[in-house]
C-alpha positions in Angstrom: 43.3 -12.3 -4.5 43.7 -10.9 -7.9 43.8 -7.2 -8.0 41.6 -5.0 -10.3 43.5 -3.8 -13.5 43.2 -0.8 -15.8 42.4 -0.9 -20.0 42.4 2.2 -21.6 38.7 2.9 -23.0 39.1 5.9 -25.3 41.3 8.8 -25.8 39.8 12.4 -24.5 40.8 15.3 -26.2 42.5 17.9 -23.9 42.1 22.0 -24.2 45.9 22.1 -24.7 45.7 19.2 -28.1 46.8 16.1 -25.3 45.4 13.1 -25.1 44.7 11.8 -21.7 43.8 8.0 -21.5 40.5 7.5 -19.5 40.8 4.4 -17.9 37.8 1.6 -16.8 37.8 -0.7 -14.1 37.7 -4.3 -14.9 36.9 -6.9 -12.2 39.6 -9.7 -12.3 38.6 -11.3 -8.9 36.1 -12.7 -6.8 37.1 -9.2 -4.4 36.0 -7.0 -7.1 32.1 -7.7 -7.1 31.1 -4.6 -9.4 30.5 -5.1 -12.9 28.9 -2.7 -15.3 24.8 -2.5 -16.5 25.2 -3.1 -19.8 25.5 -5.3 -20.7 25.4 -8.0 -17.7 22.1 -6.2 -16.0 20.4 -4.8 -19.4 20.9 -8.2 -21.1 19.5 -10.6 -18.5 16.7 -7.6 -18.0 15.9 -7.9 -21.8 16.0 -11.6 -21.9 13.7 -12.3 -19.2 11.2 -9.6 -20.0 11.2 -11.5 -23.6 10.2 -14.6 -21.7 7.4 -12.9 -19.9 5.8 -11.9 -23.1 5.9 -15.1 -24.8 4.3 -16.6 -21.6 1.7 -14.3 -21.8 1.3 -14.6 -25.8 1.1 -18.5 -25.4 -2.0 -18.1 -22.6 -3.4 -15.5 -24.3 -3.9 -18.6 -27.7 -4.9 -21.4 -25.1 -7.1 -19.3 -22.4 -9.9 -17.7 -23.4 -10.9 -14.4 -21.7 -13.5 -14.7 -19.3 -16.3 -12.0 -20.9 -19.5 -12.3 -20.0 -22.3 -11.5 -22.8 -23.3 -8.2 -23.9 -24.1 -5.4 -22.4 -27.9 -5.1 -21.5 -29.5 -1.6 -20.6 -32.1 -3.5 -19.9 -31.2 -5.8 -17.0 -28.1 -4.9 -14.6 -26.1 -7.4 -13.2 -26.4 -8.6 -9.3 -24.1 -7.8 -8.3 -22.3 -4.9 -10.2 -18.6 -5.1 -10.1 -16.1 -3.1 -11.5 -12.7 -4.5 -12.5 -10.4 -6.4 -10.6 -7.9 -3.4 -10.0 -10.7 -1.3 -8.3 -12.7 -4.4 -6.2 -10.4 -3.1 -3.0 -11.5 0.3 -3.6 -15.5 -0.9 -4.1 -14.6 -2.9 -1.4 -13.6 -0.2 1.2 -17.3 1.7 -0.3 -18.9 -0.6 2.6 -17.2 0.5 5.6 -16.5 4.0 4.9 -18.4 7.1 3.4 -17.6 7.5 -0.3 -15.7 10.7 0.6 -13.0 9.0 2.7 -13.1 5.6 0.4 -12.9 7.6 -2.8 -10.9 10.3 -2.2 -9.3 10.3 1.3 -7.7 7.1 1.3 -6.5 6.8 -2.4 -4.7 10.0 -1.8 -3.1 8.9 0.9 -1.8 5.9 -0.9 -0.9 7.9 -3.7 1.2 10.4 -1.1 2.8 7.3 0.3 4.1 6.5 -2.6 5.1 9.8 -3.6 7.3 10.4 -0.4 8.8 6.9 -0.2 11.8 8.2 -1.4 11.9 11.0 1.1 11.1 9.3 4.0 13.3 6.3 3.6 16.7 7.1 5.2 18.8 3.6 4.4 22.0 5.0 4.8 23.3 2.2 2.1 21.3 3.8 -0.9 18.8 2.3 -3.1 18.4 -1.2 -4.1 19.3 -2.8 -0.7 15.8 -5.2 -0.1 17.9 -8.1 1.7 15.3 -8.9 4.8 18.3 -8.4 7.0 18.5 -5.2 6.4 15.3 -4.2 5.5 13.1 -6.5 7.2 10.7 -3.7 9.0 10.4 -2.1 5.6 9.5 -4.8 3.8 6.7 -6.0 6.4 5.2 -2.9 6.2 5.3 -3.0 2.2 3.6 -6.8 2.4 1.3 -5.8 4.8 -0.5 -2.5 3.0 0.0 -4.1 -0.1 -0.1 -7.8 -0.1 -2.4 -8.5 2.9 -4.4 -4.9 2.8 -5.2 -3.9 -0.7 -5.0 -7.7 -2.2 -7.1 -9.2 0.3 -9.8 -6.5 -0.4 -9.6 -7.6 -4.2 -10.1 -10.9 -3.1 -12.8 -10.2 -0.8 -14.7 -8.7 -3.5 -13.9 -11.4 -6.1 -14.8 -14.1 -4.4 -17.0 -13.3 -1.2 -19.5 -10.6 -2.3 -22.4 -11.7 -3.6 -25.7 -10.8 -4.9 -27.0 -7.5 -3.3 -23.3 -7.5 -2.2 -23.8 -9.6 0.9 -21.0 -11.6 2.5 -21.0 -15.1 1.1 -18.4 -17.7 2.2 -16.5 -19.8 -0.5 -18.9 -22.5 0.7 -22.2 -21.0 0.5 -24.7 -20.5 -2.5 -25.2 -17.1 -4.0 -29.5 -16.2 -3.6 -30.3 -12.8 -4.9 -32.9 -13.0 -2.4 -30.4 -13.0 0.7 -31.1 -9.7 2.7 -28.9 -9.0 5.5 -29.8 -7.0 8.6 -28.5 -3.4 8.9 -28.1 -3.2 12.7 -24.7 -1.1 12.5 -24.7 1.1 15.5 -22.5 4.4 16.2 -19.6 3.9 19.1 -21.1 7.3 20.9 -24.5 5.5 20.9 -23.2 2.1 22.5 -21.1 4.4 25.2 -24.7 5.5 26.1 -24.8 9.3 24.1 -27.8 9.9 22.5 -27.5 13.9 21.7 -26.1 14.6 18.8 -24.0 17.5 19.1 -22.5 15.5 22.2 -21.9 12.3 20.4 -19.8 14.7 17.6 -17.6 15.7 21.1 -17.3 12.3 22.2 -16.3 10.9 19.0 -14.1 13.5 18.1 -12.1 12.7 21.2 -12.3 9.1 20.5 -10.5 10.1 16.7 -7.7 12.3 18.2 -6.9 9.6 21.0 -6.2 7.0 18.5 -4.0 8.8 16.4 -2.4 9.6 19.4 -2.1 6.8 20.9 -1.2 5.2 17.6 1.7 7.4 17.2 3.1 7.2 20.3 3.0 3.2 19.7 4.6 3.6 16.6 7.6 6.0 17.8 7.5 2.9 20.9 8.4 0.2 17.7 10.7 2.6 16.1 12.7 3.1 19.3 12.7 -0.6 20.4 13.9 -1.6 16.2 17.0 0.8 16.8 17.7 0.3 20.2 21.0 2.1 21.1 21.1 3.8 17.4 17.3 5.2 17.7 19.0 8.7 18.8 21.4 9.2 15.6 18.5 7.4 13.6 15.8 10.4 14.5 18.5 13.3 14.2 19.0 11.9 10.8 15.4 11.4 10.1 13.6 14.7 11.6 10.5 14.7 12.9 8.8 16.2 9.9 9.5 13.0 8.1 8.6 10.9 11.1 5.5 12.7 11.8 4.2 11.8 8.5 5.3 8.5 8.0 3.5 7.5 11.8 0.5 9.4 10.5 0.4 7.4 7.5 1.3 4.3 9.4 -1.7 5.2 11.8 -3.8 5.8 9.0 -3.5 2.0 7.5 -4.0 0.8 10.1 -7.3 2.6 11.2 -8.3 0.4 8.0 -7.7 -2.7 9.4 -9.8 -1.5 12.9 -12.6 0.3 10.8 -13.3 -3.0 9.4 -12.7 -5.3 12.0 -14.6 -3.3 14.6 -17.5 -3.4 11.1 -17.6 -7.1 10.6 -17.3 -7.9 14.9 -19.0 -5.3 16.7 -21.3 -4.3 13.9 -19.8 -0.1 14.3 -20.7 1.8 11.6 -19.6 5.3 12.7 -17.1 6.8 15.5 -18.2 10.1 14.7 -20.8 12.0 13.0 -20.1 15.6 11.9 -23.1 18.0 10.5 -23.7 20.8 8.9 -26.6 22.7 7.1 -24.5 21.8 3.8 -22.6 18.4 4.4 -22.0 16.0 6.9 -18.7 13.9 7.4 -19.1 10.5 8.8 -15.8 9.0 9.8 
């Protein structure tokens, strides 16, 4: 195996006028897998981005964008849709209250992304995304991203229609499709009818799932880590576990929100009033 050798790459001056030589490593051999950015990284960077925007410039001449007419005051379209980038957030305006779909759950997914960096503990750095080593990490990135928020684009892309009803890919959009509201509350199917009772009883049900949601989710941490899952929490504290299961939980009470919408027909676990506001959740 050839060994690494040594080129001088400039001369530093010294405090006492010598010159010591500052020397750079050079890999000579298929055991010396480091090289430098630039220019092996930079360069390929910069040549590939290139590419990217002369695809784009070249479908940009041969596709036309798909605009729609002008604006009319006049007449609003059926349905209304906003962009692409915020159908998943239009999307989650149907199973929760706008307070929770508009601000609740966007900051949490900002937050997320905000303590990535904090939470993850790879003792191997940054830029290690081999599945082998980061498989759990990664299918929790594909599912909140890929599966979670891009299915929720594409559910309002494709399947909302007029009146923004549920239409399958086969059927026929008629803006005279009305769809039956009979969402119930989960207090109310348990048999609850008071209201001040059905806030108890759905409170309950709220702080039993997250419990029970993290104590699964210190279950999957422990059974990933087996024998190491003791050095792996010293080193991760339960500060940063505590908010990555709440923000675990919290995805995941997405997924069931909507579920337990489109199955069971749920529309609130718990009703919360007040002279001034009310929180549905």
């Amino acid at each position: 195996m050839a060994t690494p050798e040594t080129k001088p790459l400039r001369a530093a001056p010294a405090p006492a006028g010598k010159r010591i030589e500052v020397p750079i490593k050079k890999a000579t051999g298929p055991g010396d897998d480091k090289v430098h950015t630039w220019p092996h990284l930079v360069r390929a960077e910069f040549l590939m981005s290139i590419g990217v925007v002369l695809l784009l410039l070249v479908w940009s001449l041969l596709v036309d964008a798909p605009l729609e007419e002008p604006a009319n005051p006049t007449r609003t379209p059926n349905p209304s849709k906003a962009p692409w980038y915020f159908l998943g957030l239009q999307e989650m305006l149907v199973f929760f209250d706008p307070w929770h779909a508009g601000v609740v759950l966007p900051s949490f997914i900002i937050l997320g992304l905000m303590v990535i960096p904090y939470l993850d503990i790879n003792p191997k750095g940054n830029g290690y995304y081999c599945w082998k080593d980061r498989k759990w990490e990664l299918i929790t990135f594909f599912v909140g991203f890929h599966i979670l928020w891009v299915s929720l684009i594409i559910i309002g892309t494709f399947l909302r229609g007029p009146g923004w009803n549920w239409y399958w890919f086969w059927e026929v959009w008629d803006p005279h499709k009305v769809e039956a509201l009979t969402n119930v509350d989960v207090p109310y199917l348990l048999g609850v009818r008071d209201k001040t009772m059905a806030t108890i009883v759905g409170g309950i049900l709220v702080l039993a799932y997250f419990v029970v949601g993290i104590w699964s989710f210190y279950v999957q941490c422990k059974w990933v880590k087996g024998e190491d899952f003791p050095d792996f929490m010293r080193r991760w504290g339960w500060a940063r576990f505590g908010l990555t299961a709440f923000l675990w939980v919290n995805m995941w009470a997405v997924v069931v929100k909507m579920v337990m919408r489109h199955l069971f027909n749920i529309k609130y676990v718990m009703v919360f009033e007040t002279p001034y506001f009310s929180i549905n959740i």
